[in-house]
C-alpha positions as CSV (number, residue, x, y, z in Angstrom):
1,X,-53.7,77.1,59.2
2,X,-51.4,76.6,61.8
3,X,-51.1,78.3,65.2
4,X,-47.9,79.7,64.8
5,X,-46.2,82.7,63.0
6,X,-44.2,82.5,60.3
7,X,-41.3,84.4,59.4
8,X,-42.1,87.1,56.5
9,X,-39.9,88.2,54.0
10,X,-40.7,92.1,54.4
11,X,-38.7,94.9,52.7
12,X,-38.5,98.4,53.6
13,X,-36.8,100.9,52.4
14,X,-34.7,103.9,54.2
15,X,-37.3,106.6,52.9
16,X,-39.8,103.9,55.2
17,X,-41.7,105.3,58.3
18,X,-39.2,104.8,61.5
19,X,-41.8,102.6,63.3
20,X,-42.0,100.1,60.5
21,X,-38.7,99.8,59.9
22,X,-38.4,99.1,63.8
23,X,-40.4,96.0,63.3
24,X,-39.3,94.5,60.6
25,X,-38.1,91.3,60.5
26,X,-35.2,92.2,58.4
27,X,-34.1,94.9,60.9
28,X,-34.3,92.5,63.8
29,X,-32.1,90.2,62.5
30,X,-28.0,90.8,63.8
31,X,-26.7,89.5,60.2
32,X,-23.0,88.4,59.5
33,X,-21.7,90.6,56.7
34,X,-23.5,92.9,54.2
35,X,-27.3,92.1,53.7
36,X,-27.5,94.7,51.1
37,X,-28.3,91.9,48.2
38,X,-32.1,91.7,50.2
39,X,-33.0,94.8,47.9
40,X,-33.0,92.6,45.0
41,X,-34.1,89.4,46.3
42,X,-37.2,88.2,43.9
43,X,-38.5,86.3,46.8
44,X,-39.3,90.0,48.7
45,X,-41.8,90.1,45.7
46,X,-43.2,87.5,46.1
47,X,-45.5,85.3,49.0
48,X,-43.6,84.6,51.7
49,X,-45.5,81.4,52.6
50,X,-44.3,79.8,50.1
51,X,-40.6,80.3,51.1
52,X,-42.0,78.7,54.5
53,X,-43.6,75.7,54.0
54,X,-45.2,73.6,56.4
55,X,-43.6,70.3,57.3
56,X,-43.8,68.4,53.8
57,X,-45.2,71.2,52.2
58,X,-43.6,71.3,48.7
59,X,-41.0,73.7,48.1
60,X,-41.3,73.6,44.3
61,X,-42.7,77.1,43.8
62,X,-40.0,78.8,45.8
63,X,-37.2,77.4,44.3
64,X,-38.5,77.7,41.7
65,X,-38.5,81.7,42.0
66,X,-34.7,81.0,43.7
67,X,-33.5,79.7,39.8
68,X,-34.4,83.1,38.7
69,X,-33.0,85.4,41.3
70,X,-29.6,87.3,40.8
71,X,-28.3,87.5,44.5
72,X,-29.1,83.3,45.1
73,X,-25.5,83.1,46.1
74,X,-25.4,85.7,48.4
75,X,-29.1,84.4,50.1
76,X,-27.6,81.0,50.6
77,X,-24.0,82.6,52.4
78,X,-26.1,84.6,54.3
79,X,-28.5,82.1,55.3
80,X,-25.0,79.4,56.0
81,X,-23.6,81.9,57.7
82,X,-26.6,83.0,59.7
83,X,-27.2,79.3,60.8
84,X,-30.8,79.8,59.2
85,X,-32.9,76.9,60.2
86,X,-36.3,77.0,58.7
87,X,-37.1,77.9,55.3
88,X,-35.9,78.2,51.7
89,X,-32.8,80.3,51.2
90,X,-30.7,80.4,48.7
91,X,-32.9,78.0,46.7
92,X,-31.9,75.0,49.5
93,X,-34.3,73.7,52.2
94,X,-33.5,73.3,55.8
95,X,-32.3,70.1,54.7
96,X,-30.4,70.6,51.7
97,X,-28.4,73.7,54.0
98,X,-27.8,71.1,56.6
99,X,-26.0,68.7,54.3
100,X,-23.5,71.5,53.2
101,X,-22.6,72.8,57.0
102,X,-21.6,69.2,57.7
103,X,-19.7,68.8,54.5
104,X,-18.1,72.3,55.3
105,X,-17.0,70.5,59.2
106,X,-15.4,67.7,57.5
107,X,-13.5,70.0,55.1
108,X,-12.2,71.4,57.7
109,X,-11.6,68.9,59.9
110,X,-9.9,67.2,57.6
């Protein structure tokens, strides 16, 4: 167990008491476009440690919930968009997310 907190992967909904909405980490994020998709993310169903691994934890299980999710797309624009650094989104590590931003610079660069 490590010293720090992680990120969790809470959803509430509108009919939710004011205060926990208020700290949620979904409500304190400022994200780029419609995040609407969250309220049928499989990954709000599930743990969210394993979305967070530690460093070379394996990431197996949560992409492994990421092949069956219907808004995958949308998780990994939102995350690209969102410059998301730690985590799985999308079903892509920190790394895997990295490697498309840079191929996304040289597209356009080009």
């Amino acid at each position: 167990m490590t010293a720090f907190s992680r990120p969790h992967l809470t959803l509430l909904t509108d009919d939710a008491p004011a205060p926990a909405r208020e700290a949620s980490p979904w409500t304190d994020l400022a994200p780029v476009g419609d995040a609407s998709w969250r309220l049928d993310a499989l990954c709000a169903e599930t743990d969210p440690e394993a979305f967070f691994p530690e460093k070379g934890g394996s990431t197996r299980d949560a992409k492994r919930v990421c092949g069956g999710c219907t808004v995958r797309a949308e998780c990994l624009e939102f995350a690209l968009a969102n410059d998301e650094r730690f985590g799985i989104w999308g079903g892509l590590s920190e790394r895997e997310r990295r490697r498309i931003r840079l191929r996304q610079r040289t597209d356009l660069s080009a």
